[in-house]
Structure formats: C-alpha cells, structure tokens
C-alpha positions in Angstrom: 0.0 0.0 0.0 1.3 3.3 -1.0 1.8 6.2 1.4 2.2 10.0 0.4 3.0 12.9 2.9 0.5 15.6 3.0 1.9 18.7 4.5 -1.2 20.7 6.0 -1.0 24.2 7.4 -4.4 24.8 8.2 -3.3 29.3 8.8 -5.5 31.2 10.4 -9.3 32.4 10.6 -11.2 29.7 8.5 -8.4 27.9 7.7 -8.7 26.1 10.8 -12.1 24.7 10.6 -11.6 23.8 6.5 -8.7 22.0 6.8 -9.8 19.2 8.7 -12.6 18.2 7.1 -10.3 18.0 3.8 -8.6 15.6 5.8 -11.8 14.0 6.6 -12.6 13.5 2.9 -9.1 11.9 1.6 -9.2 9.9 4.5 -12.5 8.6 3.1 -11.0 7.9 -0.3 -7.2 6.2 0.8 -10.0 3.8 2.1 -11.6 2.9 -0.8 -8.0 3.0 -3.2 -5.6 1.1 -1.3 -3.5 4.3 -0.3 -2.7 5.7 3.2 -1.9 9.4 3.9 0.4 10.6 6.2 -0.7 14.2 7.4 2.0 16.4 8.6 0.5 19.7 10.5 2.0 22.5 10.8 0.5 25.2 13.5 1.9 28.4 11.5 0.5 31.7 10.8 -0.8 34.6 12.7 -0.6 32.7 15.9 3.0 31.6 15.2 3.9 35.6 14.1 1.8 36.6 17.7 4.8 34.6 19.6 7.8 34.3 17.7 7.4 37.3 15.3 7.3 36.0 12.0 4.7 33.6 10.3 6.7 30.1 10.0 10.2 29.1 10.8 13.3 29.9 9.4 13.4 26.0 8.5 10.3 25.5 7.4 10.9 24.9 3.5 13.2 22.4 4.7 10.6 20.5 6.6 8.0 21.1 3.3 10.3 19.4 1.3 10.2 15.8 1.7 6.5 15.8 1.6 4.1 15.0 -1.3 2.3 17.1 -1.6 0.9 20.7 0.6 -2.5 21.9 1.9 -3.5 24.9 3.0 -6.2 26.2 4.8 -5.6 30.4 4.6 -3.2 32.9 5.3 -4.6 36.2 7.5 -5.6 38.1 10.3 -6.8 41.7 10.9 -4.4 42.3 13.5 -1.3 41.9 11.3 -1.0 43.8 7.9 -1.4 41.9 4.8 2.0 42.4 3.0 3.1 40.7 6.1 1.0 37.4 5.9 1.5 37.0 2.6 5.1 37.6 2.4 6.0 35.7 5.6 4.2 32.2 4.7 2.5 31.8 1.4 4.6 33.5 -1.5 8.2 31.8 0.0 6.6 28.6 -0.2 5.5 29.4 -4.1 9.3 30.9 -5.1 11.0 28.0 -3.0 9.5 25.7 -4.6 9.2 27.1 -8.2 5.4 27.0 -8.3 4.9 28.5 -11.4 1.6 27.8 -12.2 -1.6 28.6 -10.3 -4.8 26.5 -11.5 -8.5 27.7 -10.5 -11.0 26.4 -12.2 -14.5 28.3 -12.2 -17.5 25.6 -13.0 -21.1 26.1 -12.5 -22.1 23.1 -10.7 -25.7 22.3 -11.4 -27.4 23.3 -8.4 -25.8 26.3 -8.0 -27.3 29.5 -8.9 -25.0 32.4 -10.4 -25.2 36.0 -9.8 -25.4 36.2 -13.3 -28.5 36.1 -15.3 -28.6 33.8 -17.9 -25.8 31.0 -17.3 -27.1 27.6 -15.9 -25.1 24.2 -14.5 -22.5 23.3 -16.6 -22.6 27.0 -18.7 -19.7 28.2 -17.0 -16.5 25.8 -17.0 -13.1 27.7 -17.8 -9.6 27.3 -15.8 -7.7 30.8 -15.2 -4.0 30.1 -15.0 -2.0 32.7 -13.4 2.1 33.1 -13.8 2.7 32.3 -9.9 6.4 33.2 -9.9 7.6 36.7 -11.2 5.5 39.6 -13.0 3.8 41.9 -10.7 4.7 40.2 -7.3 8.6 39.8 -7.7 9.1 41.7 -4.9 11.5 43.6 -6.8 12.2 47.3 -5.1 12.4 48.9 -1.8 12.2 52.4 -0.1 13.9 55.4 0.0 13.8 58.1 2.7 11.4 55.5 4.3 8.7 56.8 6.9 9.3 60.6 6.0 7.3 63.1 4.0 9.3 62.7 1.0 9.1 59.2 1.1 9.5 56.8 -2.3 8.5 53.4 -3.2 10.0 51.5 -6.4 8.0 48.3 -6.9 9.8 46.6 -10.0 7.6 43.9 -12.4 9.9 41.5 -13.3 8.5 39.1 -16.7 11.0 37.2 -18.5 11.1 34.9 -21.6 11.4 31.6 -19.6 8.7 32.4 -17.1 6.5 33.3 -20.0 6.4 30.9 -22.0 6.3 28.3 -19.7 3.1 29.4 -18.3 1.7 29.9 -21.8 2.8 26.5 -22.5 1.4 24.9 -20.0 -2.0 26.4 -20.4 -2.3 25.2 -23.6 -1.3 21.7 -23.0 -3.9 21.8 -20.4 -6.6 23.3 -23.1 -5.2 20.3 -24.9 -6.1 17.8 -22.2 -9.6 19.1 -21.1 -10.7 18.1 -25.2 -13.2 20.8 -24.2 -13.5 24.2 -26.8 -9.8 23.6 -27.4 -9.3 27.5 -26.1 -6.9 29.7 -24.5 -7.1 33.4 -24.0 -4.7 35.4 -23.2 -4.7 38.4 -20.7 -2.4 41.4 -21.5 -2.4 45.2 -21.2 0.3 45.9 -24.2 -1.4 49.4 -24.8 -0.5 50.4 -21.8 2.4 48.8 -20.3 4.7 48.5 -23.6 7.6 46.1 -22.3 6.7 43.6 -20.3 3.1 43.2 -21.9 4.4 43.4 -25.4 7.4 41.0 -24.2 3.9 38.8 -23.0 2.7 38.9 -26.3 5.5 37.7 -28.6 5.9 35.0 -26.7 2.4 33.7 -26.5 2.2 33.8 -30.4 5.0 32.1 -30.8 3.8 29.3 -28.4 0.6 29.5 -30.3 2.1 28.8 -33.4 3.1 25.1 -31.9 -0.6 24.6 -31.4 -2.1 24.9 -34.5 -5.6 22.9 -33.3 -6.1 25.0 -30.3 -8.3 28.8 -31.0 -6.6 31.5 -29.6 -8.2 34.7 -28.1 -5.8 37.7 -26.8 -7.7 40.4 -24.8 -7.2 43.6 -22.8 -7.4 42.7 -19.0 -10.1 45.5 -19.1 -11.8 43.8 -21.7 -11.1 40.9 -20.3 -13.3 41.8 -17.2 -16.0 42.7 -18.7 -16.2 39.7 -21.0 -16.3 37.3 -17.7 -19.4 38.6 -16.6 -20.6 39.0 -20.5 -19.6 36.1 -22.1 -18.2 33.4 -19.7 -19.4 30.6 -21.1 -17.3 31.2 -23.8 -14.1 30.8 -22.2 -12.2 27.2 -21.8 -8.4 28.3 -20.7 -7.9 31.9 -19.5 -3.5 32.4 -19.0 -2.4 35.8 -17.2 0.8 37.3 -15.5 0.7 37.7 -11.4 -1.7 40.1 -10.4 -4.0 39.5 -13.7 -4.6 35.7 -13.0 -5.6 37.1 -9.4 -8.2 39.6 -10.2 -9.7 37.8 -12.6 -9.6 34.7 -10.4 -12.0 36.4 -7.9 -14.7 37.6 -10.5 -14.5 33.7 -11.8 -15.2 32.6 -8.6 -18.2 34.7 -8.1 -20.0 34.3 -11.0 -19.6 30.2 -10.1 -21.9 30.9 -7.2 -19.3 31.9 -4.3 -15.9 32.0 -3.2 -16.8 28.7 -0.7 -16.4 26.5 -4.2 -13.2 28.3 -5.9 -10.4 25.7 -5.6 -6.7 26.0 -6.9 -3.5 24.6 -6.7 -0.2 25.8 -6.4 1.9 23.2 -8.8 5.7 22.3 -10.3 4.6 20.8 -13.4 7.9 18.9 -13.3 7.3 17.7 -9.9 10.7 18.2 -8.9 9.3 19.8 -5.3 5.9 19.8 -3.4 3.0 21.2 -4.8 0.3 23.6 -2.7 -3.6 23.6 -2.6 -5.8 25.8 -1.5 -8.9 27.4 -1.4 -9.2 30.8 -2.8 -11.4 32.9 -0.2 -8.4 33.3 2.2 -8.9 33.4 6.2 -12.3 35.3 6.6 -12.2 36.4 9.7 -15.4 37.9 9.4 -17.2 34.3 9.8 -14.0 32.7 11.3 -14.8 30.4 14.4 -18.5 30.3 13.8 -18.8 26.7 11.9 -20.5 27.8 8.5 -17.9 28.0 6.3 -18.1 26.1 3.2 -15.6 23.6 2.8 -15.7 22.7 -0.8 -13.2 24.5 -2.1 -10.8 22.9 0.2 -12.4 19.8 -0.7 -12.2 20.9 -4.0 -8.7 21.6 -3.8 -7.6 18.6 -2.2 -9.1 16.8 -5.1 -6.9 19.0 -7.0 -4.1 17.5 -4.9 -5.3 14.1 -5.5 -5.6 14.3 -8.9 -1.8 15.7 -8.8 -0.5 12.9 -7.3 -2.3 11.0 -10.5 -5.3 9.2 -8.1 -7.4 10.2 -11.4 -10.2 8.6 -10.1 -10.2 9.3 -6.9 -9.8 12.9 -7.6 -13.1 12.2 -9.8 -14.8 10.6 -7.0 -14.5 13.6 -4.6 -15.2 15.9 -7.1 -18.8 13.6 -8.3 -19.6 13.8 -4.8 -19.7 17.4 -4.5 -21.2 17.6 -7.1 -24.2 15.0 -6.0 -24.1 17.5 -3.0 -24.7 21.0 -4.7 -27.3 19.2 -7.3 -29.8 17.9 -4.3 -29.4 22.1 -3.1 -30.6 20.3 0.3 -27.3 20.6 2.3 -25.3 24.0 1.8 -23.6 26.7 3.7 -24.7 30.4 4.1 -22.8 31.3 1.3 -25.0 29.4 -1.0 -28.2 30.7 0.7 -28.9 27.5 3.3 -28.2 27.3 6.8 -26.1 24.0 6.9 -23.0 23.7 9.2 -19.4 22.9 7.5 -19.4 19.8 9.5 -22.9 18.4 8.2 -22.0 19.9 4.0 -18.7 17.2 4.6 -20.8 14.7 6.5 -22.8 14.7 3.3 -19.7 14.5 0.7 -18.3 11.4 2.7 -22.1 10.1 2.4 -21.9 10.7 -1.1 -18.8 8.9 -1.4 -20.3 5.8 0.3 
C-alpha cells in the first residue's frame, strides 16, 4: 500500500475549521483505493507571528520538502497587515519551490445559482492560469527616505522569456487535455504597459504557433473583465501574468456561485518539489470560528491534490460527490443561501462517497 506525505498548514481564521474536514474526505477515499496518507500539521500563521514574530520558521521549507504534496487552509488576520502574511508564509513557499503555475477552475455546478442572469449548470466551465512566480509580485524594489514626508516606493515587475512561456505552454497543454472548446485566451495590457506586456505577447504567439488545433483569443485585462461577466461561457483556458490571474480569479469565482467552491493549486509541473492547494477565499475572519464556512473549495482543492498525485479517479470521485451534494441544493452553507454547518456539507460528501 502506497503512502504520500501531505503537509497541512491549516493558517488562520477559516483555515482552521476547512482543513480538517479535507482531511476527513481523503481519508474517506485512501480507504476505498488502497493508499494511506500521512498528514504532517503544521501550526503556523498569525498565531505563530503573535509569539515568535514572524509567520513560519526559518526551517520551514526544509521541513515542506520531503513531503508529497501541501494543503492549505488560509493565510490572515486583521491584527497583522497583509503584505506581512502574505510575504511571511504563502509567497516563500511558491518561489522556494518554483510554483509556477496557479490553477483555478470556475464551474457552474448544477445546483448552483449564479449571480449572473442567464448562465445555468455546466454554462460556466473555464480554468484561469496565473504566472505564480515573477510579474507583478517579484518583490522587486524597496524604499527610500522610508517613513518621512518625502518618502518613495520602487515596486519593480519583473517578466522574463522563460517564465512566459512556460506558463503559456502549459496552459495550452492543459486546453489540450480538457478536449473541451480547445481555447486559450490570453490576458495582456500591451497598450499600456509596452515592455513587459508586449514581451507577453510575442511570446504567447509564438507558443501559439506550436498549437495549431487550439483557437486563440488575446484580450485587454479591461476587456477581459467585462467579458467574464458577458460572455463566460465562452471561455475554456484563461493564462495571465501575477496580479491578472488574481483579479480575474476572484470575478471567476463569483460568477460560479461563491468563493466557498473556488479551488486551486499551487503546482511544479515537473514535480521536482511539493506542490500547494488551497482554497481561494483566504482566512475570513469575518465568519471565522462560527462553523459555516463552506468547505468545498478545500475539498475541492484537495481533489486538486489528488488528482496531482495521478489518483485520477479518486480525484473524480471527490469531485462527483460534491457535485451530488450542490445538485440535491438540500445541504449547503450560508454562502450558498442554506443554513447547513461545515461539518454536516462534509458529512454529506463522505455520504456521497459511500
């Protein structure tokens, strides 16, 4: 019997209560395909900054290593300011690791009602991959005359060929393998930023050209925008720099009924390190500690994870039984307009999974 090491940082606010009942759900299904899963937990974030000043340990991509595969529950507290969070757990753990590409897929799951007007189950179904590496969030800059009047910040983009084009590559090898509309757009702003965007667009013609069966689609992040609440059914693989990929990430996971079923993963498409999963809608502290979070994107993303460490069918399993869950609109959280708790939504997924 095959074991893998799941590394699981449940964070803060929400974090805490999702995590554990992803764990409750791959337990489920190591059960019924002759795999075990050994979970290493990890108590950092805010708490962790609270008493030793800073969000995880100095060795902590060290102990990540060895492990399969990472989940995460979210990173976040109101007591301690974003930049600081982010920069102090989740975004070392991405460069360390060279976790290029970030995978969230927006799907109407029948059942589910969008804020949008006309799209029904099954209407909506595109991935946005976002360049998880460099762009916008390099990190690149500093301060000078910090915390006087005449204070200046430099915040440096940083795109490069490499980067690039292995992010436009690998979206359209996915659009490839979903055999879907056999689509990818691309998400620029070359009218406006005439370097790095134009450097953006070269390079995804050229990778075009080595994919002569899939369509191709540039637009204007604006455009881009608009045409997600427009026209979303007409998207199948949606590839963006940094801070693109995570703007238009949100808006996809609204119009799929709420940010309680946006999953993603964090990945090394060469699997030379640990890849991350994690739900998108962060530590909420606003519901935090109250038991009606919705747990399916963690779910969700954990059959992400299975699915990564090629348990196809398993992966499929978890995500049918979701599904069978959101299509009998019996059993949902808050977010979704019932009054379910997040133990009894996963008591009703492991139901599902028999």
């Amino acid at each position: 019997m095959k074991t893998f090491t799941i590394a699981t940082i449940a964070g803060d606010g929400v974090g805490i209560e999702v995590v554990p009942q992803a764990k409750r759900v791959l337990e489920k299904i190591a059960k019924k395909h002759a795999v075990t899963f050994s979970f290493q937990d990890f108590d950092w974030g805010a708490e962790h900054f609270f008493r030793w000043g800073r969000m995880m340990p100095a060795g902590a991509i060290d102990l990540l290593q060895p492990c399969d595969a990472i989940l995460l529950g979210a990173v976040g507290h109101p007591d301690i300011p974003d930049h600081t969070t982010l920069n102090g757990l989740l975004l070392p753990i991405r460069r360390a690791f060279d976790l290029y590409a970030n995978v969230r897929p927006a799907y109407l799951y029948p059942g589910v009602e969008s804020p949008l007007a006309k799209p029904r189950g099954g209407e909506i179904d595109f991935v946005v991959v976002r360049e998880n590496t460099e762009g916008e969030y390099a990190q690149v800059g500093g301060f000078v005359y910090h915390l006087q009047p005449e204070e200046v910040a430099i915040q440096t983009s940083v795109f490069t060929r490499r980067g690039i084009e292995r992010i436009v590559r690998f979206a359209f090898d996915l659009a490839v393998k979903r055999d879907k509309k056999k689509r990818v757009t691309s998400i620029t702003k070359s009218n406006a930023q005439g370097f790095s965007m134009v450097l953006w667009d070269r390079t995804f013609q050229d990778v075009a050209a080595e994919y002569p069966a899939v369509e191709t689609e540039s637009l204007l992040v604006d455009a881009a925008a608009m045409n997600f609440i427009r026209r979303p059914e007409s998207f199948d693989v949606v590839v963006g720099s940094n801070l693109f990929g995570d703007i238009l990430s949100d808006i996809s996971a609204i119009i799929i009924g709420s940010m309680g079923l946006a999953a993603s993963a964090n990945l090394d498409p060469l699997r030379r390190f640990p890849s991350l999963f994690e739900p998108v809608h962060g530590s909420a502290p606003d519901i935090a500690g109250r038991g009606v979070v919705n747990p399916l994107a963690t779910i969700l993303s954990a059959a992400m994870l299975l699915d990564h460490l090629q348990m196809t069918d398993a992966a499929r399993a978890v995500e049918e039984a979701v599904a069978a869950v959101l299509a009998g609109r019996k059993v949902r959280t808050p977010d979704l307009g019932g009054t379910s708790s997040t133990e009894e939504v996963t008591g009703a997924v492991l139901e599902k999974l028999g």
